[in-house]
C-alpha angles and dihedrals in degrees: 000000000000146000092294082057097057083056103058093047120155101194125044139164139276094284102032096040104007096056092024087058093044101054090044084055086054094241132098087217110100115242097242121099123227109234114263086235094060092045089048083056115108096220103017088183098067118100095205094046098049089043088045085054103039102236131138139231140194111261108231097006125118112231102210113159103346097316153084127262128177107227085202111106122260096224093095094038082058109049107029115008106047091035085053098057086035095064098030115020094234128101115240130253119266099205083050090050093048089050096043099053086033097061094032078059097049086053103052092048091054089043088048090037080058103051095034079065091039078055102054118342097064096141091053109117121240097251088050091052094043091057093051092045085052099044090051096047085047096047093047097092088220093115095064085065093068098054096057104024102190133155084265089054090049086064098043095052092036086064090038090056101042096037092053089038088052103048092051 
């Protein structure tokens, strides 16, 4: 199984199936259908009602008027997860998603460190400016993401990418 395989996946996550298949559907709701017995609940939000009852609930979904909703942004669901099956049929990889808005991140905060000292370090000499470069890339976190890619991570390196994408 190897990378060629991450690429042709029938199954995702929240953010790379759940999204991709509701707005496909033509709906932000998720697909998935809360259970009657949790709807039935008198306060549905509350952890020791819904254990005392025996009911389930969704990990990491949001429960508003009788549906599910993801609380991850769409961005990355737009312009990389829903064109992808749409093109293809397959869900994308999440360890892929997490090193590709990861990198395109890191290089938009090295692009935005460098004209920052353009800006206003221009006498700084090139080794200066290359440690810096280095202890901010280091000092960034974004790293950690890469060595457990998981759907939480999508969403971390997704903002990293288009935060730094956006301020430069």
């Amino acid at each position: 199984q190897g990378i060629s395989a991450g690429f042709a996946m029938t199954s995702g996550n929240q953010i790379t199936q759940e999204l991709v298949d509701a707005f496909e559907a033509g709906q932000v709701s998720l697909l998935d259908k809360p259970p009657q017995e949790l709807l039935e609940l008198e306060n549905p939000y509350d952890w020791s009602e819904r254990v005392s009852a025996g009911v389930s609930y969704k990990w990491d979904h949001l429960l508003y008027d009788g549906k599910y909703y993801s609380y991850y942004g769409i961005a990355p669901v737009i312009l990389l997860f829903l064109p992808y099956h749409l093109l293809t049929g397959y869900y994308f990889p999440t360890p892929e998603a997490v090193l590709l808005f990861g990198c395109i991140g890191i290089l938009f905060l090295s692009l935005l460190y460098l004209a920052f000292c353009d800006l206003f370090a221009k006498k700084l000499p090139a080794n200066m400016v290359l440690m810096g470069l280095l202890v901010l890339q280091l000092s960034s976190g974004v790293w950690y993401n890469f060595c457990s890619p998981l759907f939480y991570e999508i969403a971390q390196t997704a903002g990293f990418c288009f935060t730094t994408a956006g301020f430069f």
